[in-house]
Each structure stands twice: as C-alpha cells, then as structure tokens.
PyMOL Python script that loads the backbone (N, CA, C, O; Angstrom):
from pymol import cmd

cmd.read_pdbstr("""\
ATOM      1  N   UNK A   1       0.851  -1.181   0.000  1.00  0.00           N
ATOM      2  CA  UNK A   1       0.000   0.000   0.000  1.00  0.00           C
ATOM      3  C   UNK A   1       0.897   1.245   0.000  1.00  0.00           C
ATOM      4  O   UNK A   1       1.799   1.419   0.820  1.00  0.00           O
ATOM      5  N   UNK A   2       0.547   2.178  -1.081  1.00  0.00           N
ATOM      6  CA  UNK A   2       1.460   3.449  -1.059  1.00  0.00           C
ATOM      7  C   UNK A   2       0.839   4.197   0.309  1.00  0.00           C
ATOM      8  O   UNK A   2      -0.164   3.979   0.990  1.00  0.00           O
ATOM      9  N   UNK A   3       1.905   5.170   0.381  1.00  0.00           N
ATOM     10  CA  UNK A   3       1.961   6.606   1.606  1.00  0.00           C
ATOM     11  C   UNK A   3       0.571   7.034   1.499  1.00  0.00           C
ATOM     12  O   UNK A   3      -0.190   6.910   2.458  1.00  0.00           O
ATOM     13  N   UNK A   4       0.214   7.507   0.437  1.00  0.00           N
ATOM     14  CA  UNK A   4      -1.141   8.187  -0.311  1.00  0.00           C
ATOM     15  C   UNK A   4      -1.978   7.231   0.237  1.00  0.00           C
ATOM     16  O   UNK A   4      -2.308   7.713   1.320  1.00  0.00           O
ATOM     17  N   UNK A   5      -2.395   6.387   0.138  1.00  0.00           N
ATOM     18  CA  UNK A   5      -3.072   5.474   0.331  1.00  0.00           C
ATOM     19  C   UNK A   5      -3.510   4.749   1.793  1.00  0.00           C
ATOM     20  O   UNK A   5      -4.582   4.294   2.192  1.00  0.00           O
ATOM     21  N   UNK A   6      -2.043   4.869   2.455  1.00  0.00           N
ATOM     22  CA  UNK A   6      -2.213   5.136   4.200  1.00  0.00           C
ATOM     23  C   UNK A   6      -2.925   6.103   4.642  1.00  0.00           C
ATOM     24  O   UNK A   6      -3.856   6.267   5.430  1.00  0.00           O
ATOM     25  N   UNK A   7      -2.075   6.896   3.744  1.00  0.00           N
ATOM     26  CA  UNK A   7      -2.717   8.131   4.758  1.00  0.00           C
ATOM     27  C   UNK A   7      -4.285   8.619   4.441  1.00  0.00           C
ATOM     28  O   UNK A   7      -4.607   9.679   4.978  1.00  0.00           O
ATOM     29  N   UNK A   8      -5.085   8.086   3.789  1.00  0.00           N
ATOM     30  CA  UNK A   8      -6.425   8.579   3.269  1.00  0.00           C
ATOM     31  C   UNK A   8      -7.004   7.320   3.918  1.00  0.00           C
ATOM     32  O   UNK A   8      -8.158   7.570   4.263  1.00  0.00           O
ATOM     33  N   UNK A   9      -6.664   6.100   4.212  1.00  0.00           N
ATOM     34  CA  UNK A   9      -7.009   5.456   5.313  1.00  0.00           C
ATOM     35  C   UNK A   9      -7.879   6.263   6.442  1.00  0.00           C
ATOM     36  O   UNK A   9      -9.062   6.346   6.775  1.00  0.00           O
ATOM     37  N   UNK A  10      -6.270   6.960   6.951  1.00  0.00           N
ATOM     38  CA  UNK A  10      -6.554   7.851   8.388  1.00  0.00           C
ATOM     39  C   UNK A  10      -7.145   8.320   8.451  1.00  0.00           C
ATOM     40  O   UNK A  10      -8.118   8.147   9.185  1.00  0.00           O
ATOM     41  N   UNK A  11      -6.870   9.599   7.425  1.00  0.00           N
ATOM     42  CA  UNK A  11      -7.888  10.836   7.361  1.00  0.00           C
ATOM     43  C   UNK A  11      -9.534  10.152   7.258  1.00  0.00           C
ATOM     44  O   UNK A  11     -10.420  10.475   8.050  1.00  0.00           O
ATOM     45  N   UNK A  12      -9.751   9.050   6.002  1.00  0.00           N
ATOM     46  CA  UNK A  12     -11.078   9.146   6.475  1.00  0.00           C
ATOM     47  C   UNK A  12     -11.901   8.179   7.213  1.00  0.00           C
ATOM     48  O   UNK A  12     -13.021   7.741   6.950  1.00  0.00           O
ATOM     49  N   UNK A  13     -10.928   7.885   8.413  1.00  0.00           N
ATOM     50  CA  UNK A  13     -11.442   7.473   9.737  1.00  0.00           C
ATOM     51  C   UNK A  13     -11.530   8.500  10.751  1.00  0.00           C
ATOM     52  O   UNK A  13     -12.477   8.533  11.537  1.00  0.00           O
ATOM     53  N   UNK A  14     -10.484   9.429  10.771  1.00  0.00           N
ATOM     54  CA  UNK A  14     -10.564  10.790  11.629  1.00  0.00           C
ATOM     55  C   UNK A  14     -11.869  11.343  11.061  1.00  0.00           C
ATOM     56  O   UNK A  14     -12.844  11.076  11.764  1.00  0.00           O
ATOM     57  N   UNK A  15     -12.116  12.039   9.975  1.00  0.00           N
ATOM     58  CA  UNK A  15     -12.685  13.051   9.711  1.00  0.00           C
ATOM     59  C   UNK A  15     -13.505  12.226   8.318  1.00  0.00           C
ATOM     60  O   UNK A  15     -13.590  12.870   7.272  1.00  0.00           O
ATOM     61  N   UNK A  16     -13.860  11.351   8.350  1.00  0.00           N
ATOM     62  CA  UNK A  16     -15.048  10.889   6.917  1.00  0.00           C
ATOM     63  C   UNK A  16     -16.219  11.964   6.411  1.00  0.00           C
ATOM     64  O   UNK A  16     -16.870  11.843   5.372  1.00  0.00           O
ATOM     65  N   UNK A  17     -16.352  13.170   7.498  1.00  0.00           N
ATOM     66  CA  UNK A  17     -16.875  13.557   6.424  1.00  0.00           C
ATOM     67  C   UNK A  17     -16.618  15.213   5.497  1.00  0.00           C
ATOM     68  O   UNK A  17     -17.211  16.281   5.344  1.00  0.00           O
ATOM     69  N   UNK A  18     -14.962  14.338   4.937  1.00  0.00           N
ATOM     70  CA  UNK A  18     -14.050  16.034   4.452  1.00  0.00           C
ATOM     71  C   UNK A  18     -13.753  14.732   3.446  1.00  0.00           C
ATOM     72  O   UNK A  18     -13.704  13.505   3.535  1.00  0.00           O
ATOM     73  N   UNK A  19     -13.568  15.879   2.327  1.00  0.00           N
ATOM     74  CA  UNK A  19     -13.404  15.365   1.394  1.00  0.00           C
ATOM     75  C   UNK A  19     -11.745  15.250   0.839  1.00  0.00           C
ATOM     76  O   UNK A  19     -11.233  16.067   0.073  1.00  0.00           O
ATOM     77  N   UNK A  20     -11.270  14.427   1.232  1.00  0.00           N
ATOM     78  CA  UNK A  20      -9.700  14.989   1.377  1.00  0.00           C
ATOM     79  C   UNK A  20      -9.173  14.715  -0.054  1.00  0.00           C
ATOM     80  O   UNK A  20      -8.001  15.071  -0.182  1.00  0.00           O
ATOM     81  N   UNK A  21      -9.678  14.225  -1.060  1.00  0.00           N
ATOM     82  CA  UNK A  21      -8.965  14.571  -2.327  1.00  0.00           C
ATOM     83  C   UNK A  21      -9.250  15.769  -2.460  1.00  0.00           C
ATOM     84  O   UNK A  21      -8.207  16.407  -2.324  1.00  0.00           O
ATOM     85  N   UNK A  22     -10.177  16.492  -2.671  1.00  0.00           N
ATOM     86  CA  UNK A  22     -10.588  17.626  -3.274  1.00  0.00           C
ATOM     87  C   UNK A  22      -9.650  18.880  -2.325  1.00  0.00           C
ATOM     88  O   UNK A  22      -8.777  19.629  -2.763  1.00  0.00           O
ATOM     89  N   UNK A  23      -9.974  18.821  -1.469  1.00  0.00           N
ATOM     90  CA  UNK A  23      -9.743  20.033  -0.535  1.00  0.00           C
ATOM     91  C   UNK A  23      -8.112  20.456  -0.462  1.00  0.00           C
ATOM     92  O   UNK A  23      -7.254  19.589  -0.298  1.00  0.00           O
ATOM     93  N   UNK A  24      -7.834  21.646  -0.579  1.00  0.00           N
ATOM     94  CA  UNK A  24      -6.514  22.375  -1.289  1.00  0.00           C
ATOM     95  C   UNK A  24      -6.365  23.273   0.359  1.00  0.00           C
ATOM     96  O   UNK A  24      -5.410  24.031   0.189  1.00  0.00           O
ATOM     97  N   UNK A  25      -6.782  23.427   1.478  1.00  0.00           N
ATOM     98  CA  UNK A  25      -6.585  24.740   2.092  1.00  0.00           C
ATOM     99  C   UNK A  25      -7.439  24.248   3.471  1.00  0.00           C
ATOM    100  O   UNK A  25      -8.107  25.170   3.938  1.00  0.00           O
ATOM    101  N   UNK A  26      -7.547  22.950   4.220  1.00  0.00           N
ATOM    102  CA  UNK A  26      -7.656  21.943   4.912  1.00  0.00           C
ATOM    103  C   UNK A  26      -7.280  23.069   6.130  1.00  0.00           C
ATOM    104  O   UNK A  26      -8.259  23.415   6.791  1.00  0.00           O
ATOM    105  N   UNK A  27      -6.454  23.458   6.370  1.00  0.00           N
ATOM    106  CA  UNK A  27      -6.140  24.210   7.741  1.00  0.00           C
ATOM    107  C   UNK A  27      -6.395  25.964   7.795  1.00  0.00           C
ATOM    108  O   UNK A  27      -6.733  26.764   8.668  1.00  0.00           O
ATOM    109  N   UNK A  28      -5.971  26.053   6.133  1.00  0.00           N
ATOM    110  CA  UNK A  28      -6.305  27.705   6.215  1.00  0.00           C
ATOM    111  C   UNK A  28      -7.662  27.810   6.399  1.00  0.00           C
ATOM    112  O   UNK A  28      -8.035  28.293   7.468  1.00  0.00           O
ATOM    113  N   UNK A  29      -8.665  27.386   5.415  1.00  0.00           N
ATOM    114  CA  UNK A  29     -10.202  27.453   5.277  1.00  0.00           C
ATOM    115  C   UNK A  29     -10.791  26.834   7.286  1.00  0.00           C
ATOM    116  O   UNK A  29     -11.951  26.992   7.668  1.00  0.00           O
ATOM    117  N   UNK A  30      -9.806  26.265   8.091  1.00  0.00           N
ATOM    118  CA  UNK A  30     -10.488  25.442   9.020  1.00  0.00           C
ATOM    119  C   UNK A  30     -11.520  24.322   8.900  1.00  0.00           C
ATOM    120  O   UNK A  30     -12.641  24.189   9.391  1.00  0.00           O
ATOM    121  N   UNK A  31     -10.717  23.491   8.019  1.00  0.00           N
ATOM    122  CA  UNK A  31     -12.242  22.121   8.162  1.00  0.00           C
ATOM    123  C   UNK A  31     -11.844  21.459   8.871  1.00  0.00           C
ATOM    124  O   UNK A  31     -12.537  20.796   9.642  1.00  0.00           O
ATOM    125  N   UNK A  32      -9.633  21.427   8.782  1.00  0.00           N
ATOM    126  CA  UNK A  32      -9.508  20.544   9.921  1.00  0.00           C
ATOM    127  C   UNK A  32      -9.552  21.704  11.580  1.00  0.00           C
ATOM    128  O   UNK A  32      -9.220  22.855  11.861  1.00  0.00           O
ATOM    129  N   UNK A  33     -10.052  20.748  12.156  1.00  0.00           N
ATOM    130  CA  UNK A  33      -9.969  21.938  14.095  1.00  0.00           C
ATOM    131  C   UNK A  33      -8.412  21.372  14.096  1.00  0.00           C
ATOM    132  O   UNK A  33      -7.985  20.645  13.199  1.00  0.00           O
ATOM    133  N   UNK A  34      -7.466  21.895  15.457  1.00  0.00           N
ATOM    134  CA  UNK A  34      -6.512  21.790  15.610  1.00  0.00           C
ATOM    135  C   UNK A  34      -6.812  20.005  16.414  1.00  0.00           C
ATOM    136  O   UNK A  34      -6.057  19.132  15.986  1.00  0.00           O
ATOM    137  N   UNK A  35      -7.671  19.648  17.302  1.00  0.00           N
ATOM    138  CA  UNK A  35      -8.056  18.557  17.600  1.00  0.00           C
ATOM    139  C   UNK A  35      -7.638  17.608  16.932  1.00  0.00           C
ATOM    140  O   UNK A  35      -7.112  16.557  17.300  1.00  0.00           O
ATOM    141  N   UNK A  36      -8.043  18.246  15.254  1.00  0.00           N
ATOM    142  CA  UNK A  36      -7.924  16.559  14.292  1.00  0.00           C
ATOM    143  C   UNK A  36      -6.438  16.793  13.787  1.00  0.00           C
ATOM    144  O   UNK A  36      -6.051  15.926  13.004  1.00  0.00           O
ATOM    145  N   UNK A  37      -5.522  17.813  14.091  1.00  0.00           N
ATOM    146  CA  UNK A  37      -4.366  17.816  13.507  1.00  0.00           C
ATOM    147  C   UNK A  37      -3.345  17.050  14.356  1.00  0.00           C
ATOM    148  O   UNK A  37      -2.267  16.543  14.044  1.00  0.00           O
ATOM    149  N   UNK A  38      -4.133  17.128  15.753  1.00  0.00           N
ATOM    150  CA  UNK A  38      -3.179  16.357  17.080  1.00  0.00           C
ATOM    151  C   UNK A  38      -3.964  14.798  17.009  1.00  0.00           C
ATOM    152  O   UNK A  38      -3.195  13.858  17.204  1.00  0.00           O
ATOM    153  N   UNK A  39      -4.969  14.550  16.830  1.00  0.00           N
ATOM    154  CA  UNK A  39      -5.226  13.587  16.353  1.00  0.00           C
ATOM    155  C   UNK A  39      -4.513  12.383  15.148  1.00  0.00           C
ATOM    156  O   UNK A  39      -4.331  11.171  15.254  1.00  0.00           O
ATOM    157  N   UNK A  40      -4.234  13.350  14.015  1.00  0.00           N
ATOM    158  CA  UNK A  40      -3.725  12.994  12.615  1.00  0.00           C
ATOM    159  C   UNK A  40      -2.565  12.974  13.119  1.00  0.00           C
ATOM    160  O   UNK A  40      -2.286  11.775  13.082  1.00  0.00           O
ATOM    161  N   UNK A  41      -1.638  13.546  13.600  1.00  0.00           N
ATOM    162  CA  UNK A  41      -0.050  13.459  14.353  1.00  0.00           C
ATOM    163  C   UNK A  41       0.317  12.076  15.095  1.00  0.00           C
ATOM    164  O   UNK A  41       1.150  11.226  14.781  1.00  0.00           O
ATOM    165  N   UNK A  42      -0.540  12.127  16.136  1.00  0.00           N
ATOM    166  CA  UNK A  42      -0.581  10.724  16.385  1.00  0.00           C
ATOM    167  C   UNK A  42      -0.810   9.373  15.593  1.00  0.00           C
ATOM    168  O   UNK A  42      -0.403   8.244  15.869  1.00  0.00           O
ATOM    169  N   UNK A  43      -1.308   9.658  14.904  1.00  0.00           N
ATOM    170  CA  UNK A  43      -1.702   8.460  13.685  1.00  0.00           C
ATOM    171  C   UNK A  43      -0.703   8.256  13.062  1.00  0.00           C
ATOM    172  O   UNK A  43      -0.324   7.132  12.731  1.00  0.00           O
ATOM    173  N   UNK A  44      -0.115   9.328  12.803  1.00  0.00           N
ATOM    174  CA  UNK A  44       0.829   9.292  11.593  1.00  0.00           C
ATOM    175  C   UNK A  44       2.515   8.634  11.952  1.00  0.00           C
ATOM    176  O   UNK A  44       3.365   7.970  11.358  1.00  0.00           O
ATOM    177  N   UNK A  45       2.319   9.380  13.481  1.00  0.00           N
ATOM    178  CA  UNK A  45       3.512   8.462  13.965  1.00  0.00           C
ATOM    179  C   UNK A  45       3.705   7.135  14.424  1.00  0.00           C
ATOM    180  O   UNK A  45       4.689   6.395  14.446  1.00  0.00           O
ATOM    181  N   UNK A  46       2.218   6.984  14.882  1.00  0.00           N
ATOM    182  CA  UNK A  46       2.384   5.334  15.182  1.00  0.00           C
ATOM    183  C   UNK A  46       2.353   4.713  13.407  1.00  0.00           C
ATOM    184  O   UNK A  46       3.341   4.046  13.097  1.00  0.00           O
ATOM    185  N   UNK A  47       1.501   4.879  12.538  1.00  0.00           N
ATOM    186  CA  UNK A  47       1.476   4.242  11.058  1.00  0.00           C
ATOM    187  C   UNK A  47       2.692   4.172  10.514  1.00  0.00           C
ATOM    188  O   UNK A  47       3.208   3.095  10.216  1.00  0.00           O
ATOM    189  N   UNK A  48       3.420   5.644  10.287  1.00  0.00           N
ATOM    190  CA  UNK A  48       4.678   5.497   9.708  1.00  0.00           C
ATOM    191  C   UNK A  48       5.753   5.553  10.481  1.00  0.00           C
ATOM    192  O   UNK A  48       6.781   6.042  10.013  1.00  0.00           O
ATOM    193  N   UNK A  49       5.727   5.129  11.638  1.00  0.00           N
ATOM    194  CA  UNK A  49       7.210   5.577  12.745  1.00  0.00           C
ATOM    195  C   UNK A  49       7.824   6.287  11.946  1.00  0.00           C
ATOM    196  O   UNK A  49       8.728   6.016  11.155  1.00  0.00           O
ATOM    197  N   UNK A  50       6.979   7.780  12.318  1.00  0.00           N
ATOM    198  CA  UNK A  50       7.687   9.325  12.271  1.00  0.00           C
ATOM    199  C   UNK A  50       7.570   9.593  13.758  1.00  0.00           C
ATOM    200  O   UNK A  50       7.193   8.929  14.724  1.00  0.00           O
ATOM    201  N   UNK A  51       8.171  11.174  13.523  1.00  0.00           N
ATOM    202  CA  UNK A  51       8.089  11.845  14.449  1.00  0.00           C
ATOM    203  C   UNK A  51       7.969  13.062  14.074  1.00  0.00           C
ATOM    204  O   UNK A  51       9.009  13.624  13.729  1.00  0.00           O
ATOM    205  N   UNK A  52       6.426  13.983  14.017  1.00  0.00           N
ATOM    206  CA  UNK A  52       6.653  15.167  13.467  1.00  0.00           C
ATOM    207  C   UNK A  52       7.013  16.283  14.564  1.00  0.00           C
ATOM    208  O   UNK A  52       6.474  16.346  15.669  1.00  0.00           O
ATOM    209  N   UNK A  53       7.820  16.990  14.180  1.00  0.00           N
ATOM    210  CA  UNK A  53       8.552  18.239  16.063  1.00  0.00           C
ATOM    211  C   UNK A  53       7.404  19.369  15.040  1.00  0.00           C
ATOM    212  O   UNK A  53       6.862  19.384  13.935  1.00  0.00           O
ATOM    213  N   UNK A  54       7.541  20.404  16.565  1.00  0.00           N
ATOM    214  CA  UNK A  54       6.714  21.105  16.636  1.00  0.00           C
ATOM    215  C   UNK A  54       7.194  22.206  14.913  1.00  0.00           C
ATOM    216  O   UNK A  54       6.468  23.061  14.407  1.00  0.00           O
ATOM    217  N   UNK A  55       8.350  21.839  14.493  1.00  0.00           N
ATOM    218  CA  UNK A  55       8.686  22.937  13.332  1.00  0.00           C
ATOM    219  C   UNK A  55       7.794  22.049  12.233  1.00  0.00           C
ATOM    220  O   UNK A  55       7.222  22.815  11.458  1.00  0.00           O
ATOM    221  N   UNK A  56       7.608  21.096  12.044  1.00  0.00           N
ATOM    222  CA  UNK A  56       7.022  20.345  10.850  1.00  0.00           C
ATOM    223  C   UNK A  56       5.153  21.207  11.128  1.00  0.00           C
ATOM    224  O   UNK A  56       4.486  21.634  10.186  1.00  0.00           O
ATOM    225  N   UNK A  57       4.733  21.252  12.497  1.00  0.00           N
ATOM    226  CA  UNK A  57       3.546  21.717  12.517  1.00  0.00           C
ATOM    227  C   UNK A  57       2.802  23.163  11.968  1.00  0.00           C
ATOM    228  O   UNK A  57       2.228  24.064  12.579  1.00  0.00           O
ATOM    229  N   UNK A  58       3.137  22.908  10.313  1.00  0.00           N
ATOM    230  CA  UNK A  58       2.903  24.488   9.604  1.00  0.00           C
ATOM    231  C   UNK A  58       1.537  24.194   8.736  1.00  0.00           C
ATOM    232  O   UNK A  58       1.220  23.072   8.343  1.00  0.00           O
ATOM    233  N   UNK A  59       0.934  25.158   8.551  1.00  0.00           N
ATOM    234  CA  UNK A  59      -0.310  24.642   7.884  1.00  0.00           C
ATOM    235  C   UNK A  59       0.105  23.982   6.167  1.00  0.00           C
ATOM    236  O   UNK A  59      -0.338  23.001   5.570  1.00  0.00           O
ATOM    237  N   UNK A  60       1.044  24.929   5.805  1.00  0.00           N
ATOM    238  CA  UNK A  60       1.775  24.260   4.944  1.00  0.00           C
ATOM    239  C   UNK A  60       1.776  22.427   4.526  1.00  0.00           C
ATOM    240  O   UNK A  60       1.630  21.836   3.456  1.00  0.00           O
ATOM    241  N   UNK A  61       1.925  22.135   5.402  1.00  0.00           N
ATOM    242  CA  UNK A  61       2.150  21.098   5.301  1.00  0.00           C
ATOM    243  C   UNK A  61       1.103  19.922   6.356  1.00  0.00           C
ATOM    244  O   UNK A  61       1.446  18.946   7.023  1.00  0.00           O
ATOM    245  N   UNK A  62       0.210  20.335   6.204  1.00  0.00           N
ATOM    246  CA  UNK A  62      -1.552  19.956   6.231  1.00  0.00           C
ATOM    247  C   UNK A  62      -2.441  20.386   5.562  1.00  0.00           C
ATOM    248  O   UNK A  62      -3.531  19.814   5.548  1.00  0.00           O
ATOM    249  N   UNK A  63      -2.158  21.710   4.705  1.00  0.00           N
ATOM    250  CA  UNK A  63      -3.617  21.842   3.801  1.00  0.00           C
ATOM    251  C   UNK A  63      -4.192  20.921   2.687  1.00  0.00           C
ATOM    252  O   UNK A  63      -5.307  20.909   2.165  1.00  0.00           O
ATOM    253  N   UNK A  64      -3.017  20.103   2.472  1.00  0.00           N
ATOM    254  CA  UNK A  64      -3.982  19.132   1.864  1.00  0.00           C
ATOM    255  C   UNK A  64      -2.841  17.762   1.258  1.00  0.00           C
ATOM    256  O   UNK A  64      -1.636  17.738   1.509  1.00  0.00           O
ATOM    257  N   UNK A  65      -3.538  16.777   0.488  1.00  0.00           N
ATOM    258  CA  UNK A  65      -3.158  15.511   1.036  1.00  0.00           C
ATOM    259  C   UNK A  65      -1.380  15.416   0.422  1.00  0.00           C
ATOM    260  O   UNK A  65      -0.405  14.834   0.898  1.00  0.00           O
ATOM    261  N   UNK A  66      -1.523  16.173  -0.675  1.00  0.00           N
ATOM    262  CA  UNK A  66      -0.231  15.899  -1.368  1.00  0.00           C
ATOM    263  C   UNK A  66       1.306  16.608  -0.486  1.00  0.00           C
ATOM    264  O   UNK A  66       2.528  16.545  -0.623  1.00  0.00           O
ATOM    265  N   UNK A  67       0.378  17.224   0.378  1.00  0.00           N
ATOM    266  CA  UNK A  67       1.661  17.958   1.272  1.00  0.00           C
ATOM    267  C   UNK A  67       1.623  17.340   2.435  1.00  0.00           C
ATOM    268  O   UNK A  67       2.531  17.467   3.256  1.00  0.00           O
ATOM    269  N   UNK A  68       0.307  16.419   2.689  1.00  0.00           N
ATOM    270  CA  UNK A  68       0.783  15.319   3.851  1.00  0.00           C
ATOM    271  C   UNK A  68       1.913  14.507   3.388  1.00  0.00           C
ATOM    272  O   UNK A  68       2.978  14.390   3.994  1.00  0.00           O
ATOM    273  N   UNK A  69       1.546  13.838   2.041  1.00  0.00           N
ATOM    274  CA  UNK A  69       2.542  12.935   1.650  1.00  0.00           C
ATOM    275  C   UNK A  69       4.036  13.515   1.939  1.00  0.00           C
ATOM    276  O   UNK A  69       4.783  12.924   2.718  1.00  0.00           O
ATOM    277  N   UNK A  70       4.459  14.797   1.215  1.00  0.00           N
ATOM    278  CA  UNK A  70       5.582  15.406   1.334  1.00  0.00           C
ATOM    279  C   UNK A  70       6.334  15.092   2.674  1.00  0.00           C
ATOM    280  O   UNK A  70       7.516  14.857   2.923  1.00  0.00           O
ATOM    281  N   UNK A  71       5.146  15.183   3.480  1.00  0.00           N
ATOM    282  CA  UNK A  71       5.972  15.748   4.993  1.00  0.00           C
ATOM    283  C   UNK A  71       6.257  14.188   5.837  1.00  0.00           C
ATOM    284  O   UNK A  71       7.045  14.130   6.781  1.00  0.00           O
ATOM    285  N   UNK A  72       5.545  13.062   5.371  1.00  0.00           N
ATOM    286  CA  UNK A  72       5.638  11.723   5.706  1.00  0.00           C
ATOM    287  C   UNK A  72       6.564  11.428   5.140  1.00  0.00           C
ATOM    288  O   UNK A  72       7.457  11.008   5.875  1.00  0.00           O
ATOM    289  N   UNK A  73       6.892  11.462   3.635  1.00  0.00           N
ATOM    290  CA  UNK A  73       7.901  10.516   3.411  1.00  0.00           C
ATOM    291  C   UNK A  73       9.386  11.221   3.539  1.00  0.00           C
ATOM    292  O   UNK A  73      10.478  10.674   3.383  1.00  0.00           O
ATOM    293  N   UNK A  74       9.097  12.644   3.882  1.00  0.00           N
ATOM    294  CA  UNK A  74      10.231  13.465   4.284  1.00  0.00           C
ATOM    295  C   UNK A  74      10.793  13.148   5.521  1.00  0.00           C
ATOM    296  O   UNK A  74      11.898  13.406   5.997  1.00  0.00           O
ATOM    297  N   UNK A  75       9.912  12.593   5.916  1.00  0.00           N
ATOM    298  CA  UNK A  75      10.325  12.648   8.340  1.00  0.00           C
ATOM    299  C   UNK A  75      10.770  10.739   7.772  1.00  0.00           C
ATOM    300  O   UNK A  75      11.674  10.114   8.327  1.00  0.00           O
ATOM    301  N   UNK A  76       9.880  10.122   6.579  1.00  0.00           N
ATOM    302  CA  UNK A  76      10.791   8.652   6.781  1.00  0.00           C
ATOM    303  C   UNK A  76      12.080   8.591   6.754  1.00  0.00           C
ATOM    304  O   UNK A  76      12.757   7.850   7.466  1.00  0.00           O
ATOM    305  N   UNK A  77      12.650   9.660   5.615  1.00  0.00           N
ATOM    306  CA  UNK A  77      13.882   9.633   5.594  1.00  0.00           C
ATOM    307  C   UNK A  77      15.151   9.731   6.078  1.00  0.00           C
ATOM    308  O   UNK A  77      16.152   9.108   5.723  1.00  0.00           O
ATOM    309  N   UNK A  78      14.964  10.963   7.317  1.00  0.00           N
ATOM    310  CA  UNK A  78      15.140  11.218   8.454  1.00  0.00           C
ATOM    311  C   UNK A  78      15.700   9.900   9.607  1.00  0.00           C
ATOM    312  O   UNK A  78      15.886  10.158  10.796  1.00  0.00           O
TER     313      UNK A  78
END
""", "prot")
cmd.dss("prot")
cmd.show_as("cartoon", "prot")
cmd.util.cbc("prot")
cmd.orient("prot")
C-alpha cells in the first residue's frame, strides 16, 4: 500500500466527512480543528514511525493531502 493510500485510510477514519482529495486549504479554510491535527499526528507516527517536532507543525504542510505525503515521506527519511 502506497503513503497516499495510508494516509487517506486515516484521514477518512478521523474526519469521513471532508473530502480529502478535493480540498486544497484543509487548515487555512479550518475544516480541519486543531483537535484533528493532534489527532492525525498521532496516527501518523504510530502508522509510519515518524516523528513530526513542533517545526514540521505548519499549515503548509496539512492543507492538503499531497503535502501530507511530502511531509511523511520526508520525516521517513530522516
């Protein structure tokens, strides 16, 4: 199973009802609350043993799915 594919798992068990292909601006617009971002953090580190630090926590890199991917397979490398 690709990254993409994990991670839309998550998201739509957290939040099923956001449309996470579509949506471009996930943190600016507020669909995600900060709740589901500490939520999604946790997920993400137990799924992909990451570890995101508080500098990875930019909206940047939650508004939407292709910049989740970025920031997952960036912290795998790590």
């Amino acid at each position: 199973m690709s990254t993409r594919e994990q991670l839309m798992e998550i998201l739509e068990e957290l939040r099923p009802d956001i449309d996470f292909e579509n949506e471009q601006a996930l943190i600016d617009d507020h669909i995600m609350e900060s709740f589901d971002v500490v939520a999604l953090v946790s997920s993400l580190a137990d799924e992909f043993d990451i570890t995101v630090r508080p500098k990875d926590l930019l909206p940047k890199n939650f508004n939407n799915v292709d910049a989740m991917v970025e920031l997952i397979e960036r912290l795998m490398e790590e």
